[in-house]
C-alpha positions in Angstrom: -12.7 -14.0 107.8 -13.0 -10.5 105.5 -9.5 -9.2 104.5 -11.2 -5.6 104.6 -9.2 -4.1 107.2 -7.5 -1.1 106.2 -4.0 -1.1 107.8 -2.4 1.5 106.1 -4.7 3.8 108.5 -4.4 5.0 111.8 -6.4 2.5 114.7 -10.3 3.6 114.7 -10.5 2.9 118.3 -7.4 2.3 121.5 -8.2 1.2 124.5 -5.3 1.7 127.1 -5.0 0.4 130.4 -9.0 0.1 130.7 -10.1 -1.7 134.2 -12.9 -1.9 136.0 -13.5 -2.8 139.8 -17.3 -3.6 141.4 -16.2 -3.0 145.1 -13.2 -5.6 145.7 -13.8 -7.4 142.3 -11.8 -6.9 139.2 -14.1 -7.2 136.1 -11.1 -5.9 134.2 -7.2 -5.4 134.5 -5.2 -3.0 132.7 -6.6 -4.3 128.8 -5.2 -2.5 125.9 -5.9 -2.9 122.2 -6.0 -1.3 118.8 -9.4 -1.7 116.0 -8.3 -1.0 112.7 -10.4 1.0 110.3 -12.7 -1.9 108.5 -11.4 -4.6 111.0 -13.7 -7.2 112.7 -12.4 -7.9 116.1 -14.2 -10.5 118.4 -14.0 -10.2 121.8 -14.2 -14.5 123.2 -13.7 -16.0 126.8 -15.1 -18.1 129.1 -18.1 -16.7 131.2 -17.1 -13.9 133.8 -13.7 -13.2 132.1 -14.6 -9.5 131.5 -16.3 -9.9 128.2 -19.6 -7.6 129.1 -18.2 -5.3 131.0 -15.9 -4.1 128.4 -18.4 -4.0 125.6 -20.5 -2.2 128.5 -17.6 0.8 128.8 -17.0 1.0 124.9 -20.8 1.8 124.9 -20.4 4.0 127.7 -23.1 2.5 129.9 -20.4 2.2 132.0 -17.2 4.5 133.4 -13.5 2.6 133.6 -12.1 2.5 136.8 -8.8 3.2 135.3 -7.4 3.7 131.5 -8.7 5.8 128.6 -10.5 5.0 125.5 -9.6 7.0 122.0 -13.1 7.6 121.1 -16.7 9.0 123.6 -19.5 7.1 123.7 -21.6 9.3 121.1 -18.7 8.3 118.7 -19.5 4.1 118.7 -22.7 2.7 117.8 -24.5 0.6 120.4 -26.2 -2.8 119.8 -26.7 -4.9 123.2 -27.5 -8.1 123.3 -31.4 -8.1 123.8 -32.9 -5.5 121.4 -33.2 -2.2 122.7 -36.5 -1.3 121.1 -40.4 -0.1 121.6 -42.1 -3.5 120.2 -45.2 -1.5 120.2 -43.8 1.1 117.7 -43.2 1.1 114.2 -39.6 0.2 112.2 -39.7 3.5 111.6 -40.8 4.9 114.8 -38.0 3.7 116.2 -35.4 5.2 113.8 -37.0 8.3 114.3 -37.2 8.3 118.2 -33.6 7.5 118.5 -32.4 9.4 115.8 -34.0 12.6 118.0 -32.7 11.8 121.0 -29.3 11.1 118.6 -29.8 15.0 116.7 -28.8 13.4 113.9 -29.5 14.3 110.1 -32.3 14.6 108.2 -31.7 11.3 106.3 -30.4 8.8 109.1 -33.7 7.2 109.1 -33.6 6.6 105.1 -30.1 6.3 105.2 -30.1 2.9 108.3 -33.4 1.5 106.8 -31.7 1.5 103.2 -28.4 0.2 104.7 -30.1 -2.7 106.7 -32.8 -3.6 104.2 -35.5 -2.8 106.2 -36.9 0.3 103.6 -39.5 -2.2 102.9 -40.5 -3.2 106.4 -41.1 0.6 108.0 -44.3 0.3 108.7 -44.2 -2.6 110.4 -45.3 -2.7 114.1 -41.9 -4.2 115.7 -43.5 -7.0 117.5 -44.6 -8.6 114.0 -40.8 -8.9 112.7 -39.3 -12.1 113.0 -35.9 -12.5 115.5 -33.1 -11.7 112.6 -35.6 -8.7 111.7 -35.7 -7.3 114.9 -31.9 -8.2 115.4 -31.3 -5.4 112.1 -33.3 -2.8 113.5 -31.1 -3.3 116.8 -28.2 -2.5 114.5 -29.8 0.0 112.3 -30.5 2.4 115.6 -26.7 1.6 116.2 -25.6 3.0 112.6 -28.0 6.1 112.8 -25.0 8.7 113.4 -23.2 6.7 111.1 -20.5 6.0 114.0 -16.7 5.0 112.7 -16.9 2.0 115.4 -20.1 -0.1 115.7 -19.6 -2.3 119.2 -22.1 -5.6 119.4 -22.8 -7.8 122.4 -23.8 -11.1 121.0 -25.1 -9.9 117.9 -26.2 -13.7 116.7 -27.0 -15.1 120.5 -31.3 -16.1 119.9 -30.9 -16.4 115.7 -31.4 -19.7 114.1 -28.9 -20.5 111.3 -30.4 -18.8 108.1 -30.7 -15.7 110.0 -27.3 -15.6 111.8 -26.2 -16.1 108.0 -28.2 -13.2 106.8 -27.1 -11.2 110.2 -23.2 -11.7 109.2 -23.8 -11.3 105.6 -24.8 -7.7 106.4 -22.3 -7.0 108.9 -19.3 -7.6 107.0 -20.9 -5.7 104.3 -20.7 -2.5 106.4 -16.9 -2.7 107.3 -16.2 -3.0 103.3 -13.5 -0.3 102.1 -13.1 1.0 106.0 -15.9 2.6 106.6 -16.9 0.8 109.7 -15.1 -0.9 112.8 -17.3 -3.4 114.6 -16.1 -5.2 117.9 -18.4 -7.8 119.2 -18.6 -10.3 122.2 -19.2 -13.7 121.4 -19.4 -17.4 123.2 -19.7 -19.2 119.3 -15.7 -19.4 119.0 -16.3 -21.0 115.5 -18.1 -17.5 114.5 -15.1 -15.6 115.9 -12.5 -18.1 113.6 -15.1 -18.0 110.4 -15.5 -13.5 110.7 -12.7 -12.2 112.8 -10.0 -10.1 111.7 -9.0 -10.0 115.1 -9.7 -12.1 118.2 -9.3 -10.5 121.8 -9.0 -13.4 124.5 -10.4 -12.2 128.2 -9.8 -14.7 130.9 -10.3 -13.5 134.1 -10.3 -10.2 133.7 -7.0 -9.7 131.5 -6.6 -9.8 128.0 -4.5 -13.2 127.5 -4.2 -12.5 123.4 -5.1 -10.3 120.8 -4.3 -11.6 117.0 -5.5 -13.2 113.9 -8.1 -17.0 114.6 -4.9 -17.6 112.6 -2.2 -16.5 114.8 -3.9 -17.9 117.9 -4.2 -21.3 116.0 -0.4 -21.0 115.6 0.1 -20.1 119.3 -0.6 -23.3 120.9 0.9 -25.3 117.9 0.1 -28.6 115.4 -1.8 -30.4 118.4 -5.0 -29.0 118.3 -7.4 -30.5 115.6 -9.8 -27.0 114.9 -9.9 -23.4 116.3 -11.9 -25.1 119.3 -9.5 -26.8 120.8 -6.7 -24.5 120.2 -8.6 -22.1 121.9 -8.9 -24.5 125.1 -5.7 -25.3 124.8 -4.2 -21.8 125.1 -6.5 -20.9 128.0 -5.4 -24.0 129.9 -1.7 -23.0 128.7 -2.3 -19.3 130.6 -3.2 -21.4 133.9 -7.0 -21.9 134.0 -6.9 -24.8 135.8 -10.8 -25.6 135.6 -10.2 -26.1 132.0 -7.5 -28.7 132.1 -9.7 -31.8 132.5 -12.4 -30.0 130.1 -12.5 -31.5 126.2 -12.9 -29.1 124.1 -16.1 -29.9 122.5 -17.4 -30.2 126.3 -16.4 -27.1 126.7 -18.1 -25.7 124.0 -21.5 -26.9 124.4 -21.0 -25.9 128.4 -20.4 -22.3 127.0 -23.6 -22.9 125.1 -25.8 -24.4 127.9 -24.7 -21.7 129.8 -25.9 -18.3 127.4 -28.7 -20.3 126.6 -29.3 -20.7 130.3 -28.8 -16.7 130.5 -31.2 -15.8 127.6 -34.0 -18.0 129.0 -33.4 -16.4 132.7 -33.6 -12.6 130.7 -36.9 -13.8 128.9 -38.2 -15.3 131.7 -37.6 -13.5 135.0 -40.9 -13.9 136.3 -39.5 -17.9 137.6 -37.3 -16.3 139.7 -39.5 -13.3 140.8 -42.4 -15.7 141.2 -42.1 -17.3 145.0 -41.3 -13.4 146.3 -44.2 -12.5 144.3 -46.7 -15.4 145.6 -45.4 -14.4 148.8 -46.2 -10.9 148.3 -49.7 -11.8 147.3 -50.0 -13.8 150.4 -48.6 -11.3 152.9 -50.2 -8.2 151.5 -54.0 -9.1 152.6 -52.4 -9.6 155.8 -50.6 -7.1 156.5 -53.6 -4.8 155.6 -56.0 -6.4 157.9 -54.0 -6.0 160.5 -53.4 -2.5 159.8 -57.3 -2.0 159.8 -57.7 -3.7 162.5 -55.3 -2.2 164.9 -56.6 1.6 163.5 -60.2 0.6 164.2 -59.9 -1.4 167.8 -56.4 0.4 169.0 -57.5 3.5 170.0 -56.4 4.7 173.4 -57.9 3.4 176.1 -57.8 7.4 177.6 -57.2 10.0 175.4 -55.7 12.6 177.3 -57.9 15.6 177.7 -56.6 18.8 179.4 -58.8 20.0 182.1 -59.4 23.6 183.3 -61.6 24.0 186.7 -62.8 27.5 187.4 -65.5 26.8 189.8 -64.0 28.0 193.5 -63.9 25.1 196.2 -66.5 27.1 198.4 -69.2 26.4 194.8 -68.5 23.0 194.5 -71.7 21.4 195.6 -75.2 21.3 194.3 -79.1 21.6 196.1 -81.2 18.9 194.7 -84.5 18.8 196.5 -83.4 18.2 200.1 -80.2 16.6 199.1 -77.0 18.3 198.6 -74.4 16.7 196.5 -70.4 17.3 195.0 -70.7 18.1 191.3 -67.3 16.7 191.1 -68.8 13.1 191.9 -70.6 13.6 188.5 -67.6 15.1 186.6 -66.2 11.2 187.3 -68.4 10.0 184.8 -66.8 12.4 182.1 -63.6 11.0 183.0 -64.6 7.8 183.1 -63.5 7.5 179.3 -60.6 10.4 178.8 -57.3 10.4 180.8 -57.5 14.5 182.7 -54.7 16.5 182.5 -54.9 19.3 184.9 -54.2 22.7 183.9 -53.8 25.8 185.0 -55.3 28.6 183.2 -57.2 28.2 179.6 -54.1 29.6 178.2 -52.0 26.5 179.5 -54.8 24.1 178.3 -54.3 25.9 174.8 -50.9 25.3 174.9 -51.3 22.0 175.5 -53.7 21.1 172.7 -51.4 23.1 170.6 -48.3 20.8 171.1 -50.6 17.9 171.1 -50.2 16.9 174.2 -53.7 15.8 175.1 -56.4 15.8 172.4 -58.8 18.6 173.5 -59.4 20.7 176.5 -62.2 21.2 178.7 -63.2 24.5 180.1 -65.3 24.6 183.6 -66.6 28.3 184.1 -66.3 29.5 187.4 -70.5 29.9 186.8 -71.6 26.9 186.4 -72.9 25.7 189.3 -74.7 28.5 190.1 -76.4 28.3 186.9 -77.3 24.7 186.9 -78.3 24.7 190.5 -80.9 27.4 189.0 -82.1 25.4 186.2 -82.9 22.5 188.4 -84.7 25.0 190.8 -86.3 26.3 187.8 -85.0 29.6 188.4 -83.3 29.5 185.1 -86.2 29.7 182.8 -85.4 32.7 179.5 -81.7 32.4 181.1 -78.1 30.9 179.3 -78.1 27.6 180.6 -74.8 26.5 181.9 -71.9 26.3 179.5 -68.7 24.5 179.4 -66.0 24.8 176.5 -63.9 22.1 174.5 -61.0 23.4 172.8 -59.7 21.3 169.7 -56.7 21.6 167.6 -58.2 19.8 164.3 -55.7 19.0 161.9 -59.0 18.3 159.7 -62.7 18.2 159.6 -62.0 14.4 160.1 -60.2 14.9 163.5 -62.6 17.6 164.7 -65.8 15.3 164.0 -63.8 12.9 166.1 -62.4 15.0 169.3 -66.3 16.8 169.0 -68.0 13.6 169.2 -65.7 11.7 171.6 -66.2 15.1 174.4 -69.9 15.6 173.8 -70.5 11.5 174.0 -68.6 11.6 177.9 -70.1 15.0 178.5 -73.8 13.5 177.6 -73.0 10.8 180.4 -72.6 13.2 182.6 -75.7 15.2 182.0 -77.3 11.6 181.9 -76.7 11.1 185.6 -77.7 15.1 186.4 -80.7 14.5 184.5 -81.6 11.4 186.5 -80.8 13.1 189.9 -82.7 16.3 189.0 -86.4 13.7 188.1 -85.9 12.3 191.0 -86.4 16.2 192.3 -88.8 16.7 189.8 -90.9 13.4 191.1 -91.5 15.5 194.7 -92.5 18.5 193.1 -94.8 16.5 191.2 -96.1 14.6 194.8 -96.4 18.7 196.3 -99.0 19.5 192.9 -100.8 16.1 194.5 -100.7 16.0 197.9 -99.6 20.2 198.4 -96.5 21.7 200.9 -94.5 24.4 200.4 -92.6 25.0 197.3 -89.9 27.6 196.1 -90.5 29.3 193.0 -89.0 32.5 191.2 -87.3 33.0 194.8 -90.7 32.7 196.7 -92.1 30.5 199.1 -95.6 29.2 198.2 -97.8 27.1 199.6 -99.6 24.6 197.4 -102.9 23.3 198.1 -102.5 20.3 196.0 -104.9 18.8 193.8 -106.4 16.2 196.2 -107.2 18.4 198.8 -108.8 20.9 196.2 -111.0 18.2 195.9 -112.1 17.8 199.2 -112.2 21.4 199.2 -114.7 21.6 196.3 -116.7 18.3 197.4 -116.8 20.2 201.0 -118.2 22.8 199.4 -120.8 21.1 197.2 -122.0 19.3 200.5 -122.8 22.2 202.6 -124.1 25.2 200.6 -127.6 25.6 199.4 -128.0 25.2 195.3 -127.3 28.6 193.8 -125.3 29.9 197.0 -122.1 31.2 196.2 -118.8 30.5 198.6 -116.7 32.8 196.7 -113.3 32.5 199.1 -113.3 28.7 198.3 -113.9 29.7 194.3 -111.4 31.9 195.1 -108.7 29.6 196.8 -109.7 27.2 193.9 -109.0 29.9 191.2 -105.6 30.6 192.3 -104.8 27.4 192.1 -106.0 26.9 189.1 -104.1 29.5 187.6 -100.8 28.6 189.1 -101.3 25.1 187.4 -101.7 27.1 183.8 -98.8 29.4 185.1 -96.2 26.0 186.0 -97.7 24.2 182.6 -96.6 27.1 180.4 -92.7 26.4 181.8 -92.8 22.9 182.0 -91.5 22.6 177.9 -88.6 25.1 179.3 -87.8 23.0 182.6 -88.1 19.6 181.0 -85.2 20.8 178.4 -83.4 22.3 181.0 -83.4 19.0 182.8 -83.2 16.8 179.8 -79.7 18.6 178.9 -78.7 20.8 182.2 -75.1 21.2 180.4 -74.3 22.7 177.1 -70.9 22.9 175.0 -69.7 25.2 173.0 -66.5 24.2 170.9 -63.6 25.9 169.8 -61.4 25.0 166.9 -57.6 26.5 167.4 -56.3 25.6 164.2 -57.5 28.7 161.6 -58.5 26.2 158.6 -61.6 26.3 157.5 -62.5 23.4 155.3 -65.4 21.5 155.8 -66.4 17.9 155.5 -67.2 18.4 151.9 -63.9 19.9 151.0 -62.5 16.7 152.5 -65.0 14.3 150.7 -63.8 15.9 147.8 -59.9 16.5 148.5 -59.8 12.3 149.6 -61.5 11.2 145.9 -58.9 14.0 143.9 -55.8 12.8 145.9 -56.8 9.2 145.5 -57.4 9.1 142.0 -53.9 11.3 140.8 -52.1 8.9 143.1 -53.2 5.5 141.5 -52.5 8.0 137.9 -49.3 8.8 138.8 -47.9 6.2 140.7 -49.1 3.3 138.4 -48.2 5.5 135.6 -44.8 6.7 136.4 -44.0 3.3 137.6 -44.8 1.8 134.2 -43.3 3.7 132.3 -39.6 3.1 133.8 -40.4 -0.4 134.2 -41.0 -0.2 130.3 -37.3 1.1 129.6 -35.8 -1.9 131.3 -38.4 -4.2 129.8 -37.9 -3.3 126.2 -33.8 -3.4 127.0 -33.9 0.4 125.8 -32.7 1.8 128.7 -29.2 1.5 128.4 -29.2 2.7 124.6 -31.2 5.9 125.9 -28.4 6.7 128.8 -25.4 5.8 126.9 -25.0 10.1 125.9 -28.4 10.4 124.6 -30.5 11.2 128.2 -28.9 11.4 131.3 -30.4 9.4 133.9 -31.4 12.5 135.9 -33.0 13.3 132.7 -35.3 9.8 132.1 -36.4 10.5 135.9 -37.7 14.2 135.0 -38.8 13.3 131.7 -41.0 10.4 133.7 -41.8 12.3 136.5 -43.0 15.6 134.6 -45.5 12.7 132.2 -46.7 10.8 135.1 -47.9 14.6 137.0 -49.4 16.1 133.6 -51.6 12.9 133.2 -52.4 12.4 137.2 -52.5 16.5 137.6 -55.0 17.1 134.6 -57.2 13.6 135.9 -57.7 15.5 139.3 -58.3 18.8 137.3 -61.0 17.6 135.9 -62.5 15.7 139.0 -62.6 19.1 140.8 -64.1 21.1 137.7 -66.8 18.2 137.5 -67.2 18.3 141.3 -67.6 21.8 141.0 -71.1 21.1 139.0 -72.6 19.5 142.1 -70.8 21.0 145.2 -69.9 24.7 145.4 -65.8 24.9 145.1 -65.5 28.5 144.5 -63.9 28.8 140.9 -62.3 31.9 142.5 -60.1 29.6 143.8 -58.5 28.0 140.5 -54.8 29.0 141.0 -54.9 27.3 144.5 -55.7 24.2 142.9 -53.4 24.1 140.4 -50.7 24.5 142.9 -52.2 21.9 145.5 -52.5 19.7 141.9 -49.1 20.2 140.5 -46.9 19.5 143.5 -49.1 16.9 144.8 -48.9 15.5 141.2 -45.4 15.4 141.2 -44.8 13.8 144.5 -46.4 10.9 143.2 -45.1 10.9 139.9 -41.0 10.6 141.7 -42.4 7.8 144.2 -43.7 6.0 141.0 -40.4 6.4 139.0 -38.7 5.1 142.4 -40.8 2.1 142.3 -40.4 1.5 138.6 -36.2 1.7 139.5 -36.5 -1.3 141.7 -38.9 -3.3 139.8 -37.9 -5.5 137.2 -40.9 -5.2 135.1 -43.9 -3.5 134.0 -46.6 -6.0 135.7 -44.1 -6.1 139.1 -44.0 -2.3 138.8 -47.2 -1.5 138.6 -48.4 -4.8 141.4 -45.9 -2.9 143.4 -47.3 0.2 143.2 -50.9 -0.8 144.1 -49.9 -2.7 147.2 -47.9 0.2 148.7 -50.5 3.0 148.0 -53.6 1.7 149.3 -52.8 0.5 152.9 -50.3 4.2 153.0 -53.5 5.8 152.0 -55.5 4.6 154.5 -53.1 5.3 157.1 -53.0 8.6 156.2 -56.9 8.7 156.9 -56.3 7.9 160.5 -56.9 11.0 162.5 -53.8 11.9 164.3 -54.3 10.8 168.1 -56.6 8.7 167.6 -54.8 5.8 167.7 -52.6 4.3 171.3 -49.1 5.5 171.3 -46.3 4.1 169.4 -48.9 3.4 166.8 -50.2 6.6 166.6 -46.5 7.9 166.5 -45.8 5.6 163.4 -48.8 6.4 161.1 -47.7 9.9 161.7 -43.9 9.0 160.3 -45.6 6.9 157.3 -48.0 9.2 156.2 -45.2 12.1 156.2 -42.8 10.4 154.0 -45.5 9.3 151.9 -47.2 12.4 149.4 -50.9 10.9 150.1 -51.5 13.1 153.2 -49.2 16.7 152.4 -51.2 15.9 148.9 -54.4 16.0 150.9 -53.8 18.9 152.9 -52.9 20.8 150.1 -56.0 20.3 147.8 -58.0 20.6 151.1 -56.4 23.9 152.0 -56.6 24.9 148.4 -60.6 24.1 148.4 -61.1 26.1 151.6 -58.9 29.2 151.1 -56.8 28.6 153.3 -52.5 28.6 153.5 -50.9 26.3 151.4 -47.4 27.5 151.7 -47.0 24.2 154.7 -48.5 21.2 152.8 -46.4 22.6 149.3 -43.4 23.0 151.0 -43.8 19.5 152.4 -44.4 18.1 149.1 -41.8 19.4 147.3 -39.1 18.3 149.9 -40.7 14.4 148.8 -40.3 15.6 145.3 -36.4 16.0 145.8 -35.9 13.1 148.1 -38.1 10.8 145.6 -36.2 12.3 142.9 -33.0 11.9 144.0 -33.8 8.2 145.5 -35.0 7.2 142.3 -32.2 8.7 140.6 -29.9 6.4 142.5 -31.5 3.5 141.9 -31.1 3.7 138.7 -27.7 2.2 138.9 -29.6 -1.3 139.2 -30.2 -0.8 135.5 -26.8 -0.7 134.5 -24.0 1.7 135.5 -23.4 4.8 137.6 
């Protein structure tokens, strides 16, 4: 024990009336104390009595629930138990990061690495130092604002002998002539007895003594042979009944099993994580079949398609040859596949596709079957063949493809059974060019001597006149009917289309976007690519605070935690945002983006960027490491992607309702949109306002779950 404490000096740190509740459980209860200047003070009890969670609120990782202390956070030096450092950096590095985010001096850096010894090491990358190395560095960062109280939790916990030696030789080197206070937590009671100016004794959450090894030796009385068994004693004295059967040596080594227990569960937290990480692994592949497979084979049975009929009842039917037939019987096989929705007016069925109600529309003219009872009369030859219209509300070139080709594929059936009715039509005109009748044509009723009985005709002919002798009527008769073939063989390419395809569509797109298949292509390889950046990134990189144990150091005044989630989200976007920069300028080489268009796409960029880089941050908040962050990451972005892919009513009901939900919440599809939009021309002012309301709701989600690293 040092007789350094200076007690001629006002205290260097009170505590009064300090508690601290977690919901309906008292970690603390009304604990007041006084450190001297130059005084060691060890803070001992048995596991859960408070001893943590006190050394947390001196640090200021934590607020009291109740109580003041004399001194802020800023004012005591910090050195938890695992070391809070960037094993990746240099000694020096390290100084130097902290001692920025500390604004101290100039000469803190010299000043700690002279003070610990370490002026020689520097250079060193962290990882190469040995335990009791990396254990001074720890306490170096804590001395770089050359704080009056330096608080330690565990300072000796994982150091073999020779360096717990060194450790303590240097420690009570610093609180020589007063000019440091250091109060540390400890389970070794025989370091407490051998160090301490001062023991405090938590049990339970009170303070039970504060006082000299000495004085607490003397408490109990003559009967206990060491410091060990005084300090069982007294606890069992204060009413700790699950010590009273406990001998003190027991006692001891169950306080060591049990932070030896605790440092090999910090170290190794992958045992525990493991089974829900296996599980995870199993699951996943799963869960993203199914996914696949309910997008690819759950499609509606009948996508509802609004229907607009303009043709009056009295024009309902259609002449075929001899035959005359309901065109409605062939509309059946259109709505053989689609669910029809009647409406009233093409206004209505706008309205309807508008509010996605049904998928499309289809338009009947009130023309139609005039015109397509001409075409198979072939009275429509150099005319507009009949027309109908689909109206589509695309919310891409994806969807539009889709609602296009699902229409034109029933509406193809359709003209499939017309076309088959009107040959069989075509099959007795063909029988009246044999055999000849009477056939209408242009209006006109002609009678057609038909190719077999030109023969006879011509062999009559042959028979009876004299070689050389003329019959010019039957030359005649033969000449018009030769010309009428040439006539009817110059419009069969025109009536054989007419009755390969006697209906044609025209489609019309409500929405006003404009962005075509390749601005899609394009927007889905950008938006992919920022969001495995940014996600996997931003993840990482708070994972990496927890993992090196720095987090705490860099909240405890230095960075507030809203400010480590900006600082990681603003990274994660400039990395993932200049990635899909340089994507679309590359692109741009091949496919023509319109350059024009640059500010757009930093917008689209930026946001979507950003979105991604909160969701990441939120994901590296509840993960416990870097590997689990980033494993975490991947599995939730690729099946959400794909979802988002799904073209909105394309899919039966409630599942259609909740890849809608998904993909809103998630920024892959608003980031879509936006660097679609931005690729096109067209507004962006929807998809950016819809990314950055995810930017504030990731933000602020990520924000609180920061307080599963310690602290509000």
């Amino acid at each position: 024990m040092t007789t350094s404490a200076a007690t001629s000096a006002g205290p260097s740190l009170a505590c009064e009336g300090v508690g601290k509740r977690f919901g309906r459980r008292e970690a603390l209860r009304d604990v007041s104390f006084e450190a001297l200047p130059g005084e060691l003070v060890a803070v001992i009890g048995p596991n859960g009595a408070g001893k943590t969670t006190l050394l947390s609120i001196l640090a200021g990782l934590q607020k009291p629930s109740s109580g003041t202390l004399s001194r802020a956070p800023r004012e005591i030096g910090w050195v938890p138990q695992q070391a809070a450092l960037y094993r990746k950096l240099t000694v020096a590095e390290n100084l130097e990061l902290f001692a920025r985010l500390e604004q101290v001096g100039d000469g803190a850096v010299e000043r700690a690495l002279e003070l610990t010894g370490l002026a020689g090491r520097a250079g060193d990358v962290l990882s190469t130092l040995s335990g009791g190395n990396q254990q001074r560095v720890n306490i170096a960062i804590g001395l770089l604002g050359d704080p009056p109280v330096l608080a330690l939790d565990e300072p000796s916990s994982s150091l073999d002998p020779r360096q717990r030696e060194r450790l303590w030789s240097f420690i009570t080197g610093l609180v020589e002539g007063g000019r440091t206070t250091v109060v540390w937590s400890t389970h070794d009671v025989a370091e407490a007895e051998r160090y301490a100016d001062r023991v405090l004794v938590l049990a339970d959450a009170e303070l039970l003594f504060t006082g000299s090894p000495r004085a607490l030796h003397d408490e109990v009385g003559g009967g206990a042979r060491d410091f060990e068994a005084a300090f069982v004693r007294f606890l069992h004295d204060r009413g700790h009944q699950s010590l009273r059967s406990q001998p003190s040596h027991g006692f001891v080594r169950h306080l060591l099993v049990n932070r030896h227990t605790t440092l090999r569960h910090a170290g190794q937290g992958s045992a525990h994580r493991s089974p829900l990480l296996v599980g995870l692994l199993i699951a996943y592949p799963i869960v993203v079949a199914l996914l696949i497979g309910f997008a690819l084979s759950g499609g509606p049975e009948k996508p509802r398609v609004a229907l607009v009929n303009e043709v009056p009842e009295t024009a309902r039917t259609l002449d075929l040859g001899s035959e005359t037939i309901d065109i409605g019987d062939y509309a059946q096989r259109l709505f053989a596949s689609v669910e029809p929705v009647e409406a009233g007016s093409r206004e209505e069925a706008v309205r309807l596709v508008e509010s996605g109600e049904v998928l499309g529309a289809l338009i009947l003219p009130e023309d139609v079957t005039r015109r397509l009872q001409q075409a198979v009369n072939l009275g429509a030859v150099g005319e507009e063949p009949p027309t109908v219209e689909v109206i589509v509300n695309t919310d891409g070139p994806l969807q539009g493809e889709f609602v296009d080709s699902l229409i034109s594929t029933q509406l193809a059936q359709a003209n499939q059974a017309l076309s088959d009715r009107a040959a069989e039509v075509a099959a007795s005109y063909l029988d009246i060019l044999l055999s000849g009748g009477r056939i209408s044509l242009l209006g006109q009723q002609i009678d057609i001597l038909g190719l077999r009985a030109s023969t006879q005709v011509l062999e009559g002919v042959q028979q009876s006149l004299p070689a050389g002798d003329p019959q010019r009527e039957a030359v005649e008769r033969v000449q018009r009917f030769a010309q009428l073939a040439i006539d009817n063989l110059g419009i069969s390419e025109e009536l054989l289309g007419s009755l390969n395809t006697p209906v044609r569509v025209r489609t019309t797109g409500l929405q006003a976007g404009s962005a075509t298949l390749d601005d899609f292509a394009v927007a889905v390889a950008v938006s992919v690519s920022m969001m495995f950046v940014c996600l996997l990134l931003a993840a990482g990189m708070l994972a990496l605070e927890r993992e090196e144990n720095a987090f705490g150091r860099l909240v405890r005044g230095l960075v507030s935690r809203l400010g480590v989630v900006i600082e990681k989200v603003g990274l994660a976007a400039l990395c993932g945002g200049f990635v899909g920069l340089l994507m679309l300028v590359g692109l741009a080489l091949l496919v023509d983006l319109g350059f024009a268009r640059v500010p757009a796409w930093l917008a689209a960029l930026a946001l979507g960027a950003l979105a991604f880089g909160a969701l990441g941050v939120l994901v590296g908040a509840l993960a416990r490491d870097v590997r689990a962050a980033s494993l975490l990451a991947f599995l939730l972005a690729l099946p959400l992607a794909f979802l988002a892919l799904v073209p909105p009513g394309t899919v039966a009901g409630g599942l259609d309702t909740a890849i809608t939900v998904v993909s809103a919440v998630f920024p892959f599809a608003p980031t879509l949109d936006a660097v679609q939009a931005a690729l096109a021309g067209d507004p962006l002012v929807r998809p950016l306002l819809h990314l950055a309301v995810l930017l504030a709701a990731f933000t602020a989600l990520a924000r609180v779950a920061l307080a599963r690293f310690g602290g509000a």
